[in-house]
C-alpha positions in Angstrom: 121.9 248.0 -84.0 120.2 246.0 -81.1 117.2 245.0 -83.8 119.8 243.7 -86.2 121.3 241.5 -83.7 118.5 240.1 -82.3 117.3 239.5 -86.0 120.5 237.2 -86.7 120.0 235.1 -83.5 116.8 234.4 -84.1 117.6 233.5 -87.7 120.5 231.5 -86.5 118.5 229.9 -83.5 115.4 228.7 -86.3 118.2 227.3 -88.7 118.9 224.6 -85.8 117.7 221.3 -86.6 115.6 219.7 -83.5 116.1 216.0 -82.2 113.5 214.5 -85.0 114.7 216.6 -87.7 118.0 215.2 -87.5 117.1 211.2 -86.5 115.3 211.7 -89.9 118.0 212.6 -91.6 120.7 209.8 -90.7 117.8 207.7 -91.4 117.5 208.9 -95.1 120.8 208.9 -94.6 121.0 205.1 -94.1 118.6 204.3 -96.6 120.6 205.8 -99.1 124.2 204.6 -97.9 122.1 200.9 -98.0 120.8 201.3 -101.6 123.9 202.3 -103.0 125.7 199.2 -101.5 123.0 196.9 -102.7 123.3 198.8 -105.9 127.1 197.8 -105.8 126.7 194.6 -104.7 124.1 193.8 -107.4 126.5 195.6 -109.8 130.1 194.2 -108.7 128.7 190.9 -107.9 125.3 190.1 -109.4 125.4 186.2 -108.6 126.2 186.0 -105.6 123.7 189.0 -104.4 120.8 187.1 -106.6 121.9 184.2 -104.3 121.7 186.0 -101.2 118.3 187.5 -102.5 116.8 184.5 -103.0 117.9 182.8 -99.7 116.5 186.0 -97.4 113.3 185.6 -99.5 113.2 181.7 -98.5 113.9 182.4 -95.0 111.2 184.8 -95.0 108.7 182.3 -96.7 109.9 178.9 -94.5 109.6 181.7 -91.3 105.7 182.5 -92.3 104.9 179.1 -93.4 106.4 177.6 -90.2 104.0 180.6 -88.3 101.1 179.5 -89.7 101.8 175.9 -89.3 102.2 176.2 -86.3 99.2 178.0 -85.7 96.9 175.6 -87.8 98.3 172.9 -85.6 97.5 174.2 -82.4 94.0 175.0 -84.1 94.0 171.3 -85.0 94.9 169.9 -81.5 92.2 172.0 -80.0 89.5 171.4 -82.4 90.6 167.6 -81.7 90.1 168.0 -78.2 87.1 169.4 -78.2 85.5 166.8 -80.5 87.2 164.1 -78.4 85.2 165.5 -75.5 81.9 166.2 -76.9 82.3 162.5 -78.5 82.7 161.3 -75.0 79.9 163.2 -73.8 77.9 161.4 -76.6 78.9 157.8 -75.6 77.9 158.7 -71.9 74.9 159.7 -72.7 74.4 156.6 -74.7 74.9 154.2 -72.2 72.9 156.1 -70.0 70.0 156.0 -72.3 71.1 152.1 -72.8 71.2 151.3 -69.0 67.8 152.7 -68.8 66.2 150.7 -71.6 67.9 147.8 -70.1 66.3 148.7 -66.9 62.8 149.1 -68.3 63.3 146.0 -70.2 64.3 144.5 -66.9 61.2 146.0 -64.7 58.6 144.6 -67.7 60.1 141.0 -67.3 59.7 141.4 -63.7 56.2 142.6 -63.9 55.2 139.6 -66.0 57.4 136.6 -64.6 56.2 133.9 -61.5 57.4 135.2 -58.0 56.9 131.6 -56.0 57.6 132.2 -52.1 56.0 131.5 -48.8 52.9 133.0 -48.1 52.1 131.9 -44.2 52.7 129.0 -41.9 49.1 127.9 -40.4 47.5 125.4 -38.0 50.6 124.9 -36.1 51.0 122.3 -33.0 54.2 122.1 -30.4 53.2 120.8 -27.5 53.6 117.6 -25.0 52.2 114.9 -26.1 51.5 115.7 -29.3 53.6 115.2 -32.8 54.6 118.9 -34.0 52.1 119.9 -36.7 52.3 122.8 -39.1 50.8 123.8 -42.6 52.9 126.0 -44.6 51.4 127.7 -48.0 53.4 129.1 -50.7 51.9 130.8 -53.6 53.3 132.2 -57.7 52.5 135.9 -57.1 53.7 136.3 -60.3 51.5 136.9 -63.6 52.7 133.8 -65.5 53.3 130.0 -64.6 55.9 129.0 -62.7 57.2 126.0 -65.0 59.2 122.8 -63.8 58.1 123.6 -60.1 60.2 121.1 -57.9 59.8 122.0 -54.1 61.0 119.9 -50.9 59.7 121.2 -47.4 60.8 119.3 -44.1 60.7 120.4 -40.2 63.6 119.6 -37.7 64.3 119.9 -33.8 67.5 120.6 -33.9 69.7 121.5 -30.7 70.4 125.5 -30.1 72.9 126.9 -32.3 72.6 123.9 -35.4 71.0 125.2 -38.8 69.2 122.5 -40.3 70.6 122.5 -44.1 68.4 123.6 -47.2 66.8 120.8 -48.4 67.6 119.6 -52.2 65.0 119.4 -54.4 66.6 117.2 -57.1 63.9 113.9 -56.7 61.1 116.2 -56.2 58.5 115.4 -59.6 58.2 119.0 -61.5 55.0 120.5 -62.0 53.5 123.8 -62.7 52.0 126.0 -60.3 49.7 128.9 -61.7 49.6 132.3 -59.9 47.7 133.3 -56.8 46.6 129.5 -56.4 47.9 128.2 -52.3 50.0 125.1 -52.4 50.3 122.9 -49.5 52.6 121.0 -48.1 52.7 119.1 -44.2 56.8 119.4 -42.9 56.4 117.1 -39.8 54.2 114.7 -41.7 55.6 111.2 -39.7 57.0 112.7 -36.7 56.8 110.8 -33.4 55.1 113.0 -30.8 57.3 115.0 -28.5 58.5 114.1 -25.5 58.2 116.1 -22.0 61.9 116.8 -21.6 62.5 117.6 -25.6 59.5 120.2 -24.8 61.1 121.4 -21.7 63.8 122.0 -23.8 62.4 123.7 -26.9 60.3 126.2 -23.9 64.2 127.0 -22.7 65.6 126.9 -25.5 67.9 124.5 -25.8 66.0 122.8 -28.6 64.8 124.5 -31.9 62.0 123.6 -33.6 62.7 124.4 -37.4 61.0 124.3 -41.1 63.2 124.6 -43.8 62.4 124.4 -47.6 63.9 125.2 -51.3 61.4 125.9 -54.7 63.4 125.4 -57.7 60.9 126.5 -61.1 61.2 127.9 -64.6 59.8 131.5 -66.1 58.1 131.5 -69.0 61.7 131.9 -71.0 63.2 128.8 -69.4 65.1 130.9 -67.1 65.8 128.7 -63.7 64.8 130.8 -60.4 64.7 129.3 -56.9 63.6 130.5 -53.6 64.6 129.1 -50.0 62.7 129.4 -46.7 63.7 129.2 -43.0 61.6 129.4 -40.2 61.7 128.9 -36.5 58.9 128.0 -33.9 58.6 130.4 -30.9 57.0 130.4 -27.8 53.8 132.8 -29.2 53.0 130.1 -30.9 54.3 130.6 -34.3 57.4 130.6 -36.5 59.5 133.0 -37.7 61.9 134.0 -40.3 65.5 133.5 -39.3 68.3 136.0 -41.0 69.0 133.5 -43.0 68.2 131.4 -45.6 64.9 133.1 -46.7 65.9 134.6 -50.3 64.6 134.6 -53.7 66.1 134.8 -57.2 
């Protein structure tokens, strides 16, 4: 009698459906509830389901195509801004490489053209009683001729603190002046001789004895270039460059 019994409740307890079993089954259930509406619907109402039909399957379509437009765009704007900046990479490095030509270009035009500049001030006199006295040489260092050369030279004694002004070299004859060859010129060529109290002076200071000078010439392109030049006299005996003034284009 106990067998039996236990034999029912275990028959009864494996006839319970578990959790999935029955999730299944009101799924199947579902599916089958839906098919026989659309079945009706289709049936009972066949235009308006074909319409309803037709607008779920656009509204699927328009959502994929709208996806994948979407994603091509973004695909798009990327690719665009990569090319954008490998393209600017590519002009950078073009002007770079430009610059440089432009550069070496430069340096070769350099190399070849006249340099004309002051090479030394020589044989110079200050002193009581004699006129000041002074040779100054300047030389084309460059490889070619300097063309149209028009230079203009002169010496002062100006008081402490006055800058004699750069000399124009507009009624100076041109002339050519070929490189490494010395050109002279004589800056206090008709000065009076110098006094004792304007040489006391220049000793302390108060007076300054200056040369000043401009070279105005042409490359071998017919490209102008100039050069100016001040110098002071000191008591060692020579002159010197002053800060300023003594440039070269």
């Amino acid at each position: 009698m106990l067998l039996r019994g236990h034999w029912i409740a275990t028959a009864i307890i494996a006839d319970i459906p578990d959790a999935v079993e029955r999730q299944v089954a009101q799924v199947r259930d579902y599916i089958v509830e839906a098919a026989r509406f659309i079945g009706h619907t289709a049936s009972s109402h066949p235009n308006e389901f074909i319409t309803a039909l037709s607008t779920t399957g656009i509204f699927i379509f328009t959502w994929v195509l709208a996806h994948s437009t979407k994603k091509l765009w973004r695909a798009a704007k990327d690719s665009a801004a990569q090319q954008s900046r490998d393209m600017q990479a590519s002009i950078a490095t073009a002007e770079e490489s430009a610059k440089a030509a432009n550069r070496t270009a430069q340096a070769l035009i350099d190399a070849e053209r006249p340099w004309v500049g002051l090479v030394t001030v020589t044989n110079v006199v200050i002193s009581h009683p004699a006129a000041p006295y002074a040779d100054v040489l300047i030389k084309n260092s460059g490889r070619t001729p300097a063309r149209a050369l028009r230079t203009r030279i002169v010496g002062h004694i100006a008081p402490q603190g006055i800058l004699p002004p750069i000399p124009s070299t507009a009624t100076e004859p041109p002339r050519s002046l070929i490189p490494e060859i010395l050109d002279y010129y004589r800056p206090f060529e008709g000065f009076a001789p110098i006094s004792q109290s304007t040489y006391q002076d220049i000793l302390a200071g108060r007076q300054v004895v200056w040369i000043v000078g401009r070279m105005d010439y042409l490359d071998g392109g017919g490209e102008p270039h100039w050069t100016t030049m001040r110098v002071f006299w000191q008591t060692d005996g020579r002159f010197h460059p002053h800060r300023q003034d003594n440039e070269a284009t």
